[in-house]
N, CA, C and O atoms as a printed pandas DataFrame, in Angstrom:
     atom_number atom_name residue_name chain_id  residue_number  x_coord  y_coord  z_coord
0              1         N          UNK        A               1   18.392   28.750    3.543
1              2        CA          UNK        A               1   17.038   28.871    4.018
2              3         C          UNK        A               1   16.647   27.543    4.665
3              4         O          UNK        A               1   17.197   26.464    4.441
4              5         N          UNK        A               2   15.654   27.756    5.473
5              6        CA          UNK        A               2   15.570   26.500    6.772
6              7         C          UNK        A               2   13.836   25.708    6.019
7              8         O          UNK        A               2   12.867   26.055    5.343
8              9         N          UNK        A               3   14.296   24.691    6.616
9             10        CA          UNK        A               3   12.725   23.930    5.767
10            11         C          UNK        A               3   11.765   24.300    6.445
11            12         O          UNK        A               3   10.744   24.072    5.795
12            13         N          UNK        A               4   11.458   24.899    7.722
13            14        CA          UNK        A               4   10.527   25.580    7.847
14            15         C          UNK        A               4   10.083   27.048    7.445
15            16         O          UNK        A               4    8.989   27.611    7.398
16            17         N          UNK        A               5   11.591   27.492    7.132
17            18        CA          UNK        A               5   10.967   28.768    5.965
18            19         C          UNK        A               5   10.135   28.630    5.166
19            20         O          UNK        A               5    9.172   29.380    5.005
20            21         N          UNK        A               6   10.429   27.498    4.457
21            22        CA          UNK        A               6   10.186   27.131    2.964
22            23         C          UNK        A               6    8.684   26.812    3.065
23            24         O          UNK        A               6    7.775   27.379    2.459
24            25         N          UNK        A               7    8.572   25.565    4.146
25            26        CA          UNK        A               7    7.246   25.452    4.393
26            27         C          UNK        A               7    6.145   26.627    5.090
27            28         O          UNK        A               7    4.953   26.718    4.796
28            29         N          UNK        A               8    6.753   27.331    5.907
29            30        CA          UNK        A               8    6.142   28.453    5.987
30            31         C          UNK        A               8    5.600   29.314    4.612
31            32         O          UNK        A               8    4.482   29.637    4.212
32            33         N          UNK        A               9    6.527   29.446    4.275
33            34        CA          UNK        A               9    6.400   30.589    2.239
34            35         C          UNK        A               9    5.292   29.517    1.276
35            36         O          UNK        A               9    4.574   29.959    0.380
36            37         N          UNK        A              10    5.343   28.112    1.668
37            38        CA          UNK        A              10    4.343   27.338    0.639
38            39         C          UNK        A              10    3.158   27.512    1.316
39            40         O          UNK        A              10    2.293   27.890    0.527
40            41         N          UNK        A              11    2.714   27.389    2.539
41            42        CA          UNK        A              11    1.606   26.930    3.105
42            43         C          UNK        A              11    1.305   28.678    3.378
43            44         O          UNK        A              11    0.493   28.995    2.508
44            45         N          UNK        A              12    1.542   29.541    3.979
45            46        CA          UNK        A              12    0.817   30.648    4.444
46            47         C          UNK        A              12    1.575   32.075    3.461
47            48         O          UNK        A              12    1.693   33.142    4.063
48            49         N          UNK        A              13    1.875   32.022    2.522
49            50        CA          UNK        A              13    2.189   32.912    1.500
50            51         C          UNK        A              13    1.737   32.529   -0.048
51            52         O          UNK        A              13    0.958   33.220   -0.704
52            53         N          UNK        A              14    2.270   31.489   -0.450
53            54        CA          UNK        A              14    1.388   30.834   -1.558
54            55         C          UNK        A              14    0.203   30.286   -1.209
55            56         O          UNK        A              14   -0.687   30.143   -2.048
56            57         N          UNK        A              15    0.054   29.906    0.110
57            58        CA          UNK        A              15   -1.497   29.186    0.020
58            59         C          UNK        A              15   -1.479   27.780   -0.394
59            60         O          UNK        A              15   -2.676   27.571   -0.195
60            61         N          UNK        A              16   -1.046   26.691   -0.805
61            62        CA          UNK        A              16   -1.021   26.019   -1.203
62            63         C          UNK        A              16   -0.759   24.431   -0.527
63            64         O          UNK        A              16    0.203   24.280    0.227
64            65         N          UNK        A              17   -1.377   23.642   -0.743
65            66        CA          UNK        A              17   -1.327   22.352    0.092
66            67         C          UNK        A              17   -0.165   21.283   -0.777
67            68         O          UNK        A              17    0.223   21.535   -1.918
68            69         N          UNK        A              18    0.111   20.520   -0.274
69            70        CA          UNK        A              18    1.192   19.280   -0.453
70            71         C          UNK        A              18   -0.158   17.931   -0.684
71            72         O          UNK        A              18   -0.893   17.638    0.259
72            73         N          UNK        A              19   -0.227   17.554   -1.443
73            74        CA          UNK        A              19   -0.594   16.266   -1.715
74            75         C          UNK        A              19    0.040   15.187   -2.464
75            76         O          UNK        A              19    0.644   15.173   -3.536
76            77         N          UNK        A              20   -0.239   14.354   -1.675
77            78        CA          UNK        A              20    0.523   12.940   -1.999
78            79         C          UNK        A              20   -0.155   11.507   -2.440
79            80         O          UNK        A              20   -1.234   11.161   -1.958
80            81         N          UNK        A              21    0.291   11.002   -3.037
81            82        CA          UNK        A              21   -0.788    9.805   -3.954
82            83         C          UNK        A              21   -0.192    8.617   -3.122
83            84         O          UNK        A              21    0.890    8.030   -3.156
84            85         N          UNK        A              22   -1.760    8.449   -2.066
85            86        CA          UNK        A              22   -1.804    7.255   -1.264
86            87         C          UNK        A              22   -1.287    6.079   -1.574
87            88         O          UNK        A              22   -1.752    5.513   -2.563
88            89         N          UNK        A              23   -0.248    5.456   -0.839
89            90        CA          UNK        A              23    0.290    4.423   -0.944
90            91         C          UNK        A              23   -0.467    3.332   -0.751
91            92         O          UNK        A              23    0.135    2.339   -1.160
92            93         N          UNK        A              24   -1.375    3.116   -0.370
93            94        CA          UNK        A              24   -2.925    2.240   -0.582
94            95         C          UNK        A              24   -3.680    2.049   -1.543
95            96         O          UNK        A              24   -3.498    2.882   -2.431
96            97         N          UNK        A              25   -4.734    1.044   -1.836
97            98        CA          UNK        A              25   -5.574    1.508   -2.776
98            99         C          UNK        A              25   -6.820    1.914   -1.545
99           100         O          UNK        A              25   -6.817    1.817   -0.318
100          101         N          UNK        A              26   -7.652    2.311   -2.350
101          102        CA          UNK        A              26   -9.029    2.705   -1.200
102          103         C          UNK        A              26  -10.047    2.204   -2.067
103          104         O          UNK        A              26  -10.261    2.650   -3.194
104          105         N          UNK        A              27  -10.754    1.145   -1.450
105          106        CA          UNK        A              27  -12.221    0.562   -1.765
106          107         C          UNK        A              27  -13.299    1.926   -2.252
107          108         O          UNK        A              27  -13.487    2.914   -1.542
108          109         N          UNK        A              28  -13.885    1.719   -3.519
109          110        CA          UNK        A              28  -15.093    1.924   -4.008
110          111         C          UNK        A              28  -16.000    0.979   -4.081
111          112         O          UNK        A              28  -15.960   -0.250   -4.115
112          113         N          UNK        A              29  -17.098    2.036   -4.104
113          114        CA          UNK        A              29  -18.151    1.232   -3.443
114          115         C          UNK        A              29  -18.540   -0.097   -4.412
115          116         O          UNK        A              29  -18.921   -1.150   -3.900
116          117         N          UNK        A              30  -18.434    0.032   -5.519
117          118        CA          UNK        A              30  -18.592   -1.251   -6.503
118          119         C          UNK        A              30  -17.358   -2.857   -5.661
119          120         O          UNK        A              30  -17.508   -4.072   -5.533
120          121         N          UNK        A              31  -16.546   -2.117   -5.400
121          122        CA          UNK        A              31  -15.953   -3.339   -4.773
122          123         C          UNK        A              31  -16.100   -3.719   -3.190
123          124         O          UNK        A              31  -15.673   -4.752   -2.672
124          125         N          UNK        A              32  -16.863   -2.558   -2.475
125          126        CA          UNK        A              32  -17.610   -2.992   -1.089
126          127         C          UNK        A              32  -18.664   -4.354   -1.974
127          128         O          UNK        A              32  -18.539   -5.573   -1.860
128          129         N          UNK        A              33  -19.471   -3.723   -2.663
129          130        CA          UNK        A              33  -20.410   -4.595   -3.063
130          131         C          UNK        A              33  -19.843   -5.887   -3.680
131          132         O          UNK        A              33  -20.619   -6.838   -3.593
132          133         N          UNK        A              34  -18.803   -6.109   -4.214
133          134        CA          UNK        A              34  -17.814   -7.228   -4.935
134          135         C          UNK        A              34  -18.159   -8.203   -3.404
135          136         O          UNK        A              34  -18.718   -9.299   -3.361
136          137         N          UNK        A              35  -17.675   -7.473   -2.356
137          138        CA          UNK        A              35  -16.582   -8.675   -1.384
138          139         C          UNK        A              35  -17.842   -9.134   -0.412
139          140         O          UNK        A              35  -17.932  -10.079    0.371
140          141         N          UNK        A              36  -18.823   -8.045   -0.787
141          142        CA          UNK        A              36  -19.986   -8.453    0.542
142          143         C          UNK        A              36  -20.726   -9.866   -0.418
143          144         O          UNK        A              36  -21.382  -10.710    0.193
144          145         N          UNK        A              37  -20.486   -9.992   -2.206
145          146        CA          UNK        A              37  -21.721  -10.850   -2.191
146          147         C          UNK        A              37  -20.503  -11.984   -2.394
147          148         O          UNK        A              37  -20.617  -13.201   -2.249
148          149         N          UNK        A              38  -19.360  -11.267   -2.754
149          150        CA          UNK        A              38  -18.531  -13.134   -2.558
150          151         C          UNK        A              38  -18.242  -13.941   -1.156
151          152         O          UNK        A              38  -17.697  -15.026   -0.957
152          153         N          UNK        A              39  -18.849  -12.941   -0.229
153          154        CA          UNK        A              39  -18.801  -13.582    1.165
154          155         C          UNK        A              39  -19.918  -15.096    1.619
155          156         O          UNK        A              39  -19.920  -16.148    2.258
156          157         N          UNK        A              40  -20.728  -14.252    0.769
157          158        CA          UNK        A              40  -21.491  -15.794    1.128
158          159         C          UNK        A              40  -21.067  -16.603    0.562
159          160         O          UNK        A              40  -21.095  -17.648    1.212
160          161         N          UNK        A              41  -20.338  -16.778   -1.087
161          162        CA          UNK        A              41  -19.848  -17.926   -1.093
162          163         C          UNK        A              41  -18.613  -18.607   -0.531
163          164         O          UNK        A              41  -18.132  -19.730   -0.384
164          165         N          UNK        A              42  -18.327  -17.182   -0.270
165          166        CA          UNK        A              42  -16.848  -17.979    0.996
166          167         C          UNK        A              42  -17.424  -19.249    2.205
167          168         O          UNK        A              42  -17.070  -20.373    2.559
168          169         N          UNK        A              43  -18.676  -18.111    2.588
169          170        CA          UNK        A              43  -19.509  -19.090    3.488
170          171         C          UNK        A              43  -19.929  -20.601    3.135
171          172         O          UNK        A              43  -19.873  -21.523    3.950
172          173         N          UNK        A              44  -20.128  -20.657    2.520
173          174        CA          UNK        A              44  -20.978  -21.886    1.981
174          175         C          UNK        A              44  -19.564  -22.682    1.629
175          176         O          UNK        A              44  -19.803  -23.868    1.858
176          177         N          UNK        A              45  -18.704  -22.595    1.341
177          178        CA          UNK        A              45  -17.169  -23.582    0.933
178          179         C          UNK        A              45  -16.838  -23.661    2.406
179          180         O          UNK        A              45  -16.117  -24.614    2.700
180          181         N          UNK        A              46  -17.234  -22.813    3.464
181          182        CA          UNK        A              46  -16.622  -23.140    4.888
182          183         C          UNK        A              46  -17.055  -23.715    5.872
183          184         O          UNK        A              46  -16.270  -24.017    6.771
184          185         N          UNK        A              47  -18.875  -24.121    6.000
185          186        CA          UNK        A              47  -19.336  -24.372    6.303
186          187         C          UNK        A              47  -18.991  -26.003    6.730
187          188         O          UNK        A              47  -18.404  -26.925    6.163
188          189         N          UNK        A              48  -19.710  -25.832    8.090
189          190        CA          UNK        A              48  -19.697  -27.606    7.710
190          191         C          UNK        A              48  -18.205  -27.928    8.535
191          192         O          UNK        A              48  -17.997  -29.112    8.268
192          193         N          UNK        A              49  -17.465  -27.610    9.103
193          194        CA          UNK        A              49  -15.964  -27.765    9.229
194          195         C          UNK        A              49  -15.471  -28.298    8.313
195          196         O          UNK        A              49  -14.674  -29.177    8.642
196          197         N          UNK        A              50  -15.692  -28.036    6.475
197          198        CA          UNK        A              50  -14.530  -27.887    5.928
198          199         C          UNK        A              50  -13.786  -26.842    5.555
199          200         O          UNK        A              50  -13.098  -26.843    4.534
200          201         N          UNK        A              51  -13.901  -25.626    6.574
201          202        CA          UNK        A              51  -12.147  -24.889    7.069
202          203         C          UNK        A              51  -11.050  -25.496    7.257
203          204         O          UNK        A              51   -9.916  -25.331    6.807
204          205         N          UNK        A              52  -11.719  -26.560    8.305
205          206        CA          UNK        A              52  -10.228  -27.289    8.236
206          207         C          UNK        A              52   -9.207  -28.099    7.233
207          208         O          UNK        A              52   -8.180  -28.644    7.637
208          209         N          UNK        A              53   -9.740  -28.094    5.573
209          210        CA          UNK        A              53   -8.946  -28.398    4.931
210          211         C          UNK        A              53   -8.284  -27.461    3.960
211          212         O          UNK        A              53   -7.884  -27.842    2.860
212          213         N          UNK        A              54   -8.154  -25.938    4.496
213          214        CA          UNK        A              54   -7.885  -24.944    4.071
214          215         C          UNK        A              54   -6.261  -24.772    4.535
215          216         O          UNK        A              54   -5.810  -25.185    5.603
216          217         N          UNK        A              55   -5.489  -24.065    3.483
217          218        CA          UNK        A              55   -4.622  -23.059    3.879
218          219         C          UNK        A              55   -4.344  -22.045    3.051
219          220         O          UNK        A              55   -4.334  -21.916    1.827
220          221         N          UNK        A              56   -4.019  -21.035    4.383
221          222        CA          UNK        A              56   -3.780  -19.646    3.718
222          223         C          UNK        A              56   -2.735  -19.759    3.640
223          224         O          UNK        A              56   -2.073  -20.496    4.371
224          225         N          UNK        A              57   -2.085  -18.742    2.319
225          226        CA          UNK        A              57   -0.454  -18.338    2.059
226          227         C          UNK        A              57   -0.745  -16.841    2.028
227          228         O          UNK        A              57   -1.776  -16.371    1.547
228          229         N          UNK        A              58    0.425  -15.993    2.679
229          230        CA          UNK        A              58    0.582  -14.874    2.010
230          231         C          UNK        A              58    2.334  -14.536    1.937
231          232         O          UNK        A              58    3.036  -14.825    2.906
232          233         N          UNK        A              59    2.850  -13.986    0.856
233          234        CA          UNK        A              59    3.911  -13.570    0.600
234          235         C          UNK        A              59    4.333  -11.729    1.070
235          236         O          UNK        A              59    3.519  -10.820    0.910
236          237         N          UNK        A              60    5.272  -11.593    1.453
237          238        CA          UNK        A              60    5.452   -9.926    0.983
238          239         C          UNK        A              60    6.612   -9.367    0.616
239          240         O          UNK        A              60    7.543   -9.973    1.145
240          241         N          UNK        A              61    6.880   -8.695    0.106
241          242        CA          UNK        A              61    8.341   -7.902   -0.273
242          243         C          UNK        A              61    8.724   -7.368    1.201
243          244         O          UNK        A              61    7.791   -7.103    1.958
244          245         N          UNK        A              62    9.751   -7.237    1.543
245          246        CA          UNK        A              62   10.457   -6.624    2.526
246          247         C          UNK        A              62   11.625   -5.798    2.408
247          248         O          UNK        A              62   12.618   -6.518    2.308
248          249         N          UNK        A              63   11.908   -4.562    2.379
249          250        CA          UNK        A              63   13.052   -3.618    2.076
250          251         C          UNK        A              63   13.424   -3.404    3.584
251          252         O          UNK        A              63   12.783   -3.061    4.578
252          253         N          UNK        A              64   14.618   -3.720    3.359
253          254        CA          UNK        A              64   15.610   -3.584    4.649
254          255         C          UNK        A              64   16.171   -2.512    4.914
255          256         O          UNK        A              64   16.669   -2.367    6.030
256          257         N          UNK        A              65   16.249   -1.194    3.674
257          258        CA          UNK        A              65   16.772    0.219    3.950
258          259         C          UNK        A              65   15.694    0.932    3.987
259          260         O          UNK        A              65   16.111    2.033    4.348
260          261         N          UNK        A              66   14.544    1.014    3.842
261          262        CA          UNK        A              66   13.277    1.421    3.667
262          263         C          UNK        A              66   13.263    1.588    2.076
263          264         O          UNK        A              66   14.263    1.431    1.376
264          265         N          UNK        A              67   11.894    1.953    1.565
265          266        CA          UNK        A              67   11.478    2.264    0.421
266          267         C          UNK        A              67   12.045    3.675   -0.192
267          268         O          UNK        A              67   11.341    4.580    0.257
268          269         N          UNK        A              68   12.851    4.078   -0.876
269          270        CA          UNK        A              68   13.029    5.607   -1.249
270          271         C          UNK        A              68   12.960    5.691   -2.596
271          272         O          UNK        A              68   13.972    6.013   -3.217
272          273         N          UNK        A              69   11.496    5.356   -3.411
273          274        CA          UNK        A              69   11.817    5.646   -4.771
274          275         C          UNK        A              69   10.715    6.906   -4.949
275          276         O          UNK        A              69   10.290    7.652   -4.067
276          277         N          UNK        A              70   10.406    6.896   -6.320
277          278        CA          UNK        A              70    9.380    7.746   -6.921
278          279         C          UNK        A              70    8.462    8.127   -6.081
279          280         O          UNK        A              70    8.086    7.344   -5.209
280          281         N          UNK        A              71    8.017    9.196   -6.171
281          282        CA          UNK        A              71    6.549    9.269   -5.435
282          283         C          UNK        A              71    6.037   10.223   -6.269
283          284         O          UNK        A              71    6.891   10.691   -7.023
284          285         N          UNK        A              72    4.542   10.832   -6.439
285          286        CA          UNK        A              72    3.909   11.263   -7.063
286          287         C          UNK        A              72    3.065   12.329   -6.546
287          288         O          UNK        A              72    1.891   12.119   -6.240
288          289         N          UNK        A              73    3.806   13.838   -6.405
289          290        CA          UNK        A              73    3.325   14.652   -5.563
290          291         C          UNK        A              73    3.054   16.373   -6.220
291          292         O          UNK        A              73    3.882   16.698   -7.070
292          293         N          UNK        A              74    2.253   17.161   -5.964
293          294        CA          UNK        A              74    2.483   18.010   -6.891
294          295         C          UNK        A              74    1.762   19.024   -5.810
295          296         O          UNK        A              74    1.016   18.459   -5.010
296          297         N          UNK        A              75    1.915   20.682   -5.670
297          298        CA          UNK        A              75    1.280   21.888   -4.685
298          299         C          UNK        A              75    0.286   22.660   -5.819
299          300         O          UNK        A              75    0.400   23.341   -6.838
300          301         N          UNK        A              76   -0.836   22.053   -4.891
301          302        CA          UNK        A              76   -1.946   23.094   -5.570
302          303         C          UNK        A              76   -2.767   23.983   -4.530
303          304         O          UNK        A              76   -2.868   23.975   -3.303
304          305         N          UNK        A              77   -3.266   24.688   -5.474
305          306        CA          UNK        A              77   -4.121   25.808   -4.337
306          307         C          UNK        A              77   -5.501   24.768   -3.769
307          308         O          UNK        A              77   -5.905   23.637   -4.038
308          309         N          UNK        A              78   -5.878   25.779   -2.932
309          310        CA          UNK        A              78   -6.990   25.312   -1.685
310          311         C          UNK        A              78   -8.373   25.051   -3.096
311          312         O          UNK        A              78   -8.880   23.935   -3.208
312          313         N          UNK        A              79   -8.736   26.022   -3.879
313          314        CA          UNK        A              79   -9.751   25.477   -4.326
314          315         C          UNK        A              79   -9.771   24.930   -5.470
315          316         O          UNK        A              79  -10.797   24.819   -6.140
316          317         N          UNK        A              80   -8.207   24.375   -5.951
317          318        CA          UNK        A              80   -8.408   23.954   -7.120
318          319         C          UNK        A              80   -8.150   21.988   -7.075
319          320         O          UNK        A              80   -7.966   21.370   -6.026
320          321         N          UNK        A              81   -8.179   21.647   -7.812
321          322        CA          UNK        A              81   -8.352   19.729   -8.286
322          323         C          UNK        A              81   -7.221   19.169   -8.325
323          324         O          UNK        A              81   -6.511   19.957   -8.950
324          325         N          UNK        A              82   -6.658   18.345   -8.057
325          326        CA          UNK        A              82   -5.273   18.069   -8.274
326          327         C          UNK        A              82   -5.307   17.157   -9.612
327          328         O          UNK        A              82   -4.362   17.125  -10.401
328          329         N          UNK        A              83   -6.431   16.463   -9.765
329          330        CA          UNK        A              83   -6.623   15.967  -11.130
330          331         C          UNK        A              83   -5.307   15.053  -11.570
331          332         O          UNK        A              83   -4.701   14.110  -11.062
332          333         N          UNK        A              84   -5.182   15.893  -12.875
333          334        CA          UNK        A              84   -3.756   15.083  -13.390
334          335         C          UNK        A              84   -2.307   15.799  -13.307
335          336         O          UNK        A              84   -1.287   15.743  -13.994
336          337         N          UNK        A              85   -2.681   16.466  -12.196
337          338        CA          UNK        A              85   -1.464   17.418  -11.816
338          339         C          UNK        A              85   -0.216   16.869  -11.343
339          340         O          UNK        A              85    0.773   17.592  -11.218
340          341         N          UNK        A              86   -0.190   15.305  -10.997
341          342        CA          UNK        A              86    0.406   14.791   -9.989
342          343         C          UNK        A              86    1.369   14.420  -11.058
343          344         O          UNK        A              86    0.970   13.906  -12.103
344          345         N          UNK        A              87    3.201   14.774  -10.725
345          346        CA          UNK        A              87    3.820   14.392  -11.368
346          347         C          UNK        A              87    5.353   13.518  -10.348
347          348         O          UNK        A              87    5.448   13.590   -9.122
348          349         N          UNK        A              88    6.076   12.983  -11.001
349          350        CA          UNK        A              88    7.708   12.167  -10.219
350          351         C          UNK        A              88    7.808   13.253   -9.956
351          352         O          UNK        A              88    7.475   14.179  -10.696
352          353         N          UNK        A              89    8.263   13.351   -8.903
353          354        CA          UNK        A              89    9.362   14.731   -8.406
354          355         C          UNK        A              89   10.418   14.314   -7.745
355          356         O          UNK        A              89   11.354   15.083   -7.964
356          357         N          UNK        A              90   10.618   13.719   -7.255
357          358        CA          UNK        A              90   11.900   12.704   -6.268
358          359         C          UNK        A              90   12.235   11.583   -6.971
359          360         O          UNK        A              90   11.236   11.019   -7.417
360          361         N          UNK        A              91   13.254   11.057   -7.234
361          362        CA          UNK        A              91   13.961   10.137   -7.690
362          363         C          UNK        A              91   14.901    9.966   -6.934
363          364         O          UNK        A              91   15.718   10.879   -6.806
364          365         N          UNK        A              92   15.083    8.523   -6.085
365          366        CA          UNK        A              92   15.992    8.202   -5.020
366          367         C          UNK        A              92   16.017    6.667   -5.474
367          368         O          UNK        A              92   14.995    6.144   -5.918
368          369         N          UNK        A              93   17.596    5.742   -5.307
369          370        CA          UNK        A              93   17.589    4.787   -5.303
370          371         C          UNK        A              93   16.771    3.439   -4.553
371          372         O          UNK        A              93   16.580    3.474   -3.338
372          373         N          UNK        A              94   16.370    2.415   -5.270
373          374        CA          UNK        A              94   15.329    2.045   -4.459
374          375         C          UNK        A              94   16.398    0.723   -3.405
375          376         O          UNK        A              94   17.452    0.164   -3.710
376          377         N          UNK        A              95   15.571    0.616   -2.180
377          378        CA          UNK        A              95   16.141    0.018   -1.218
378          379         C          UNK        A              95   16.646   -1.517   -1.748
379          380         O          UNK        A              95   15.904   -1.846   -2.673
380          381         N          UNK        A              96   17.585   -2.484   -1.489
381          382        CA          UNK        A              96   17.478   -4.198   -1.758
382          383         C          UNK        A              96   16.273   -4.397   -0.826
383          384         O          UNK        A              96   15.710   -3.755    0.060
384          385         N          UNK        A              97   16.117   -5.781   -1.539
385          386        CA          UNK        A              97   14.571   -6.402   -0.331
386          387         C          UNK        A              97   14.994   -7.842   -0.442
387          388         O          UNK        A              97   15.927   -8.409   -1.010
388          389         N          UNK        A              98   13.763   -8.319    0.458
389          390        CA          UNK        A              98   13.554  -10.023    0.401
390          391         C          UNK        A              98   12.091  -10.082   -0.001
391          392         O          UNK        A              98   11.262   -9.179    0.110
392          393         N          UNK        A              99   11.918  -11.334   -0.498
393          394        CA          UNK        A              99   10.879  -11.544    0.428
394          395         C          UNK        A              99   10.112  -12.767    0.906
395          396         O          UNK        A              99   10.214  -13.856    0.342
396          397         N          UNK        A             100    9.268  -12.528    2.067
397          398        CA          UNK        A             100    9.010  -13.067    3.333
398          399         C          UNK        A             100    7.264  -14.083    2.767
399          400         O          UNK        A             100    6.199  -13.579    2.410
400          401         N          UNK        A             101    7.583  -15.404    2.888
401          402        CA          UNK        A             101    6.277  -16.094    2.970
402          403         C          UNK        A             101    6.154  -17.085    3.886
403          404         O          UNK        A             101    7.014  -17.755    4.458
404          405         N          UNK        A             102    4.644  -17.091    3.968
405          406        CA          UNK        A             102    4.319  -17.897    5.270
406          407         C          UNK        A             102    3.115  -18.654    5.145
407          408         O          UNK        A             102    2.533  -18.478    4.075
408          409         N          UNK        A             103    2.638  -19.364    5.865
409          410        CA          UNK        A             103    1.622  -20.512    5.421
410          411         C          UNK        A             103    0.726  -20.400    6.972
411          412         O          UNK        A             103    1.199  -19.900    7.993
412          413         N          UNK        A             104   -0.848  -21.075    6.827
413          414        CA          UNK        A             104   -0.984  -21.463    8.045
414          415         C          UNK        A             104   -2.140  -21.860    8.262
415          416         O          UNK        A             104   -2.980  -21.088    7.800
416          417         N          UNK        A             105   -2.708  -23.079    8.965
417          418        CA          UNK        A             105   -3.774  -23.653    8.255
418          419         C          UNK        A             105   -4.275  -24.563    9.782
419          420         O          UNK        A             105   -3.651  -24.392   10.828
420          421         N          UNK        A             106   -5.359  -25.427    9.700
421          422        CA          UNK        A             106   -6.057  -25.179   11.094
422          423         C          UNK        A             106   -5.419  -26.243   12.319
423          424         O          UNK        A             106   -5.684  -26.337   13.517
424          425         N          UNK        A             107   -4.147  -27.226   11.145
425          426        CA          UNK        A             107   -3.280  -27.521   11.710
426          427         C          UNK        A             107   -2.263  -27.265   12.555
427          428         O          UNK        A             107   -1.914  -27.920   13.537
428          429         N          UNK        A             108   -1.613  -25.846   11.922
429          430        CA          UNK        A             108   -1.149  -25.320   12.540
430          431         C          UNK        A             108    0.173  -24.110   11.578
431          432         O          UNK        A             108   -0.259  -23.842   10.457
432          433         N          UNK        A             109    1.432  -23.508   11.850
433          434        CA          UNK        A             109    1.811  -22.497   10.886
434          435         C          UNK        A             109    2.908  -23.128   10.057
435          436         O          UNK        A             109    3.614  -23.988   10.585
436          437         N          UNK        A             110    3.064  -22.846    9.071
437          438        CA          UNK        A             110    4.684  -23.067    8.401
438          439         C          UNK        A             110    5.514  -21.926    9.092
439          440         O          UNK        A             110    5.112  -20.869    9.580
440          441         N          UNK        A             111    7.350  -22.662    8.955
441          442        CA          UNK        A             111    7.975  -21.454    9.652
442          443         C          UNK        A             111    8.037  -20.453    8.367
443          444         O          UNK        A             111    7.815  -20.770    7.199
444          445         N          UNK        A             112    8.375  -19.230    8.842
445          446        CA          UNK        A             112    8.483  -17.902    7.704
446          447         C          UNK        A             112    9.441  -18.238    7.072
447          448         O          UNK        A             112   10.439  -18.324    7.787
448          449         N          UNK        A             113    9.775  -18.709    5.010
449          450        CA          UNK        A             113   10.502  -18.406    4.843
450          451         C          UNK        A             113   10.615  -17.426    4.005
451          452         O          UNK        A             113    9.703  -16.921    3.352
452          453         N          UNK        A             114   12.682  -16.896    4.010
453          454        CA          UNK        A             114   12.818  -15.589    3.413
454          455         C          UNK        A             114   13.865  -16.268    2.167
455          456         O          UNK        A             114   14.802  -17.063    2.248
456          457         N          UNK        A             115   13.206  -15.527    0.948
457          458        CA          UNK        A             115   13.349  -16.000   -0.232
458          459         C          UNK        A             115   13.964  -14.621   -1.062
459          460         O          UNK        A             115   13.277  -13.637   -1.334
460          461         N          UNK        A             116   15.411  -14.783   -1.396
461          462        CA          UNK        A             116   16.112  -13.594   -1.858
462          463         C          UNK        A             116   15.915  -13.674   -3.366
463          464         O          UNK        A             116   16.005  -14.574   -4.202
464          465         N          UNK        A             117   15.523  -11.998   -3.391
465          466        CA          UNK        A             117   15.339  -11.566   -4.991
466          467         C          UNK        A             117   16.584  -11.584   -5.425
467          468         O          UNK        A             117   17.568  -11.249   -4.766
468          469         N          UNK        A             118   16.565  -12.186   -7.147
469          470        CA          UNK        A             118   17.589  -12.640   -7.562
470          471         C          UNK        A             118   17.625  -11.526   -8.488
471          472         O          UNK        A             118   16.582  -10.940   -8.780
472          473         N          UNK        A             119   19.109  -11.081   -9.127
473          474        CA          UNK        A             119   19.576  -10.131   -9.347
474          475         C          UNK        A             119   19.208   -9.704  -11.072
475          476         O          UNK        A             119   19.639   -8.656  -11.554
């Protein structure tokens, strides 16, 4: 059977949708309100041109085969909750990675370095 059978028989015979647990987080509104009132004090530490004795770092993981692990997915009908329905269903080895940090400040950037996860 062809995966568009299949998806055909889930979506317009069972009725049923595919949902998937966002690989993001998504802002609530308690933390809109968090970042809007710590902004002014960001303001007030920046003021003044002392930005310029700032630097930012950020780090990240990097997978070089892509990501293929767990995910958290489960088919429910159109009017029902997915709630705590969401269970592993895929189990795939997960990719090797690095990872990648960088600096950069009003001086100017650090070069990127790549820093291997140790075993």
């Amino acid at each position: 059977m062809s995966t568009g059978a299949v998806l055909y028989i889930i979506r317009n015979v069972l009725k049923v949708n595919l949902r998937k647990k966002f690989k993001v987080h998504q802002l609530k509104m308690t933390h809109i309100q968090k970042r809007g009132a710590r902004f002014w004090k960001l303001y007030l530490k920046l003021k003044c041109d002392k930005w310029r004795d700032f630097v930012t770092s950020d780090e990240a993981m990097i997978y070089l085969c892509g990501s293929y692990g767990r995910r958290r997915v489960c088919y429910v009908r159109l009017a029902e909750n997915a709630g705590d329905k969401l269970k592993f269903v895929k189990r795939d080895a997960f990719a090797r990675g690095v990872m990648a940090w960088a600096a950069v400040s009003s001086r100017g950037k650090l070069e990127i370095r790549i820093i291997p996860v140790s075993d």
